[in-house]
Backbone as CSV, one residue per row, in Angstrom:
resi,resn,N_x,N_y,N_z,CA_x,CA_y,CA_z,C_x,C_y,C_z
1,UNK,0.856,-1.164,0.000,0.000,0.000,0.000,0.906,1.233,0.000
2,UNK,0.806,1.826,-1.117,1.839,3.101,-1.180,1.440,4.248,-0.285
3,UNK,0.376,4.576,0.422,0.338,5.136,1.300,0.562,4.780,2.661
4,UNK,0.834,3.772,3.216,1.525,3.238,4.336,2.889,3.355,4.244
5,UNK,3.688,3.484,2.782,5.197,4.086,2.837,5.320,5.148,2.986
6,UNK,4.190,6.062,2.688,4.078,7.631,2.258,4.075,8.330,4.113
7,UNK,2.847,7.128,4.478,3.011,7.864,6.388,4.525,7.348,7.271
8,UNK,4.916,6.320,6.555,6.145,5.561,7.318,7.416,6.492,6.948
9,UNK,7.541,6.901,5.735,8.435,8.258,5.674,8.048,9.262,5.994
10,UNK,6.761,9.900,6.071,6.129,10.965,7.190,7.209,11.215,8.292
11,UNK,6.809,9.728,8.921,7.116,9.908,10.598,8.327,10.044,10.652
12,UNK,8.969,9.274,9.487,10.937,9.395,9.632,11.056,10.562,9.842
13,UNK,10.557,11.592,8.992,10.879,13.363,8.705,10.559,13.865,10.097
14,UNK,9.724,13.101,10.331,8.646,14.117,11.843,9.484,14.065,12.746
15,UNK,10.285,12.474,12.997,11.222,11.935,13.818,12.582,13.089,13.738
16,UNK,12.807,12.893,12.402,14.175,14.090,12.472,13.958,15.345,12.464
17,UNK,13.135,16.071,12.499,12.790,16.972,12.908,12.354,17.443,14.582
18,UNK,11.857,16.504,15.353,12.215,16.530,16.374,13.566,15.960,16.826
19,UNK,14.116,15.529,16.190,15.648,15.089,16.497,17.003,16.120,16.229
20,UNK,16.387,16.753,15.384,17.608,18.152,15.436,17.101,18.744,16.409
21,UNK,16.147,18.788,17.628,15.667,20.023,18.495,14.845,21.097,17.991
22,UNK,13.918,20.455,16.995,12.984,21.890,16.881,12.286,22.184,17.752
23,UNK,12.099,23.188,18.267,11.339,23.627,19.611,9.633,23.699,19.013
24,UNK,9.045,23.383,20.722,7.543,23.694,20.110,6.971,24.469,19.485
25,UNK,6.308,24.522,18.715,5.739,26.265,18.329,6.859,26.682,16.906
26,UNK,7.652,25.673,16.600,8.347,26.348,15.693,7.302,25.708,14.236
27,UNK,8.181,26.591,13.232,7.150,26.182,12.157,7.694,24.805,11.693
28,UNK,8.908,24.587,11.224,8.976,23.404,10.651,8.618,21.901,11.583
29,UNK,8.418,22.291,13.096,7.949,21.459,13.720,6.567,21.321,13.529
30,UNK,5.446,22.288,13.156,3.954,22.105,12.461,4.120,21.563,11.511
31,UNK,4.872,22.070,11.017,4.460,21.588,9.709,4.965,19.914,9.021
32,UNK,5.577,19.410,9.837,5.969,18.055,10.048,5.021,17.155,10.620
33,UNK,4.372,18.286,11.788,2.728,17.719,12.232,1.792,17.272,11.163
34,UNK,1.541,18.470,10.762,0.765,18.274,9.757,0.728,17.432,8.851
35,UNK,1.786,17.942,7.955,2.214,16.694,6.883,2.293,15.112,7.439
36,UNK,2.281,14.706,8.677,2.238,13.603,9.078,0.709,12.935,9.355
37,UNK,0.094,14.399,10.292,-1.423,13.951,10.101,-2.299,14.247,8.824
38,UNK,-2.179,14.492,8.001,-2.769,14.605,6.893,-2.544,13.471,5.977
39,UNK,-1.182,12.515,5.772,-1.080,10.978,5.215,-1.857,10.090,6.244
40,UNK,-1.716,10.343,7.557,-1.977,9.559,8.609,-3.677,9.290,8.128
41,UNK,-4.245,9.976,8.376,-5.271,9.937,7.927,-6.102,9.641,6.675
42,UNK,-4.933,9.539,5.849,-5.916,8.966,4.407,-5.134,7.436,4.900
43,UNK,-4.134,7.060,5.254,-3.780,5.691,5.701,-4.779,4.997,5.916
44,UNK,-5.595,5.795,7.222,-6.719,5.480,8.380,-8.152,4.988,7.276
45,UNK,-8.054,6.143,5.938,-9.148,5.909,4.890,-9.148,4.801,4.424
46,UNK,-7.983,4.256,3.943,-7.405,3.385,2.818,-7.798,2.287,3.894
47,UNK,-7.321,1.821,5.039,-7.254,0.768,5.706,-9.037,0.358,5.689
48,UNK,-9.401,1.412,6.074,-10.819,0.881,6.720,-11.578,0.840,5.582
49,UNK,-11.566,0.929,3.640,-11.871,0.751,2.714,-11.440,-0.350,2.432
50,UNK,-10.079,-0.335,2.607,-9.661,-1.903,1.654,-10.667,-3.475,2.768
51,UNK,-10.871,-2.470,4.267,-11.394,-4.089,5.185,-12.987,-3.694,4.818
52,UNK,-13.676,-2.964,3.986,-15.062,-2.329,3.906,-15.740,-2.004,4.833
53,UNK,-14.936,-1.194,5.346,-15.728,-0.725,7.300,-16.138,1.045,6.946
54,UNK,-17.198,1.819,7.070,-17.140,2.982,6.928,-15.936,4.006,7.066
55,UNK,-15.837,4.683,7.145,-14.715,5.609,7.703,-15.720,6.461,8.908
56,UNK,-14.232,6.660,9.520,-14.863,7.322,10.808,-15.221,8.963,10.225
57,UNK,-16.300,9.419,10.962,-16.734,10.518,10.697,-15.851,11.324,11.516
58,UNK,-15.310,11.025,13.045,-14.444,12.158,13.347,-13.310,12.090,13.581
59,UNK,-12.463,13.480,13.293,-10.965,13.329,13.265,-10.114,12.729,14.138
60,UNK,-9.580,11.976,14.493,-8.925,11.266,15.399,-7.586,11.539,15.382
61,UNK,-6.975,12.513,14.315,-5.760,12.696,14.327,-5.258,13.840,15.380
62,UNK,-6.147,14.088,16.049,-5.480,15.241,16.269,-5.290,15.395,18.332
C-alpha cells in the first residue's frame, strides 16, 4: 500500500525533525505535524476501505 510508505516516511521526517531540536511552536515542527497527520489519515481511509468498514466521521488525528 503506497500510502503506508508515504506515512512511514512521514514519521521518519517528523522523527528528524524533532531530532535536530525543533522547539515547540516552531514552524517546521507544524508543519511536520501536519504533513504527518494529513497521510496519517488517508492511511486510516485506505485501511478501513480496503477491510469495507465505513470511515470514521471524526478526526482522530489530532
Amino acid at each position: 500500500m503506497a500510502v503506508a510508505d508515504t506515512a512511514f516516511n512521514r514519521l521518519k521526517a517528523f522523527r528528524d525533525v524533532v531530532g535536530s531540536g525543533a522547539m515547540p511552536g516552531s514552524s517546521n515542527l507544524a508543519d511536520a505535524i501536519q504533513s504527518y497527520g494529513i497521510v496519517l489519515r488517508e492511511l486510516r481511509h485506505a485501511m478501513r476501505d480496503d477491510l469495507g468498514e465505513p470511515r470514521l466521521e471524526t478526526d482522530v488525528s489530532n
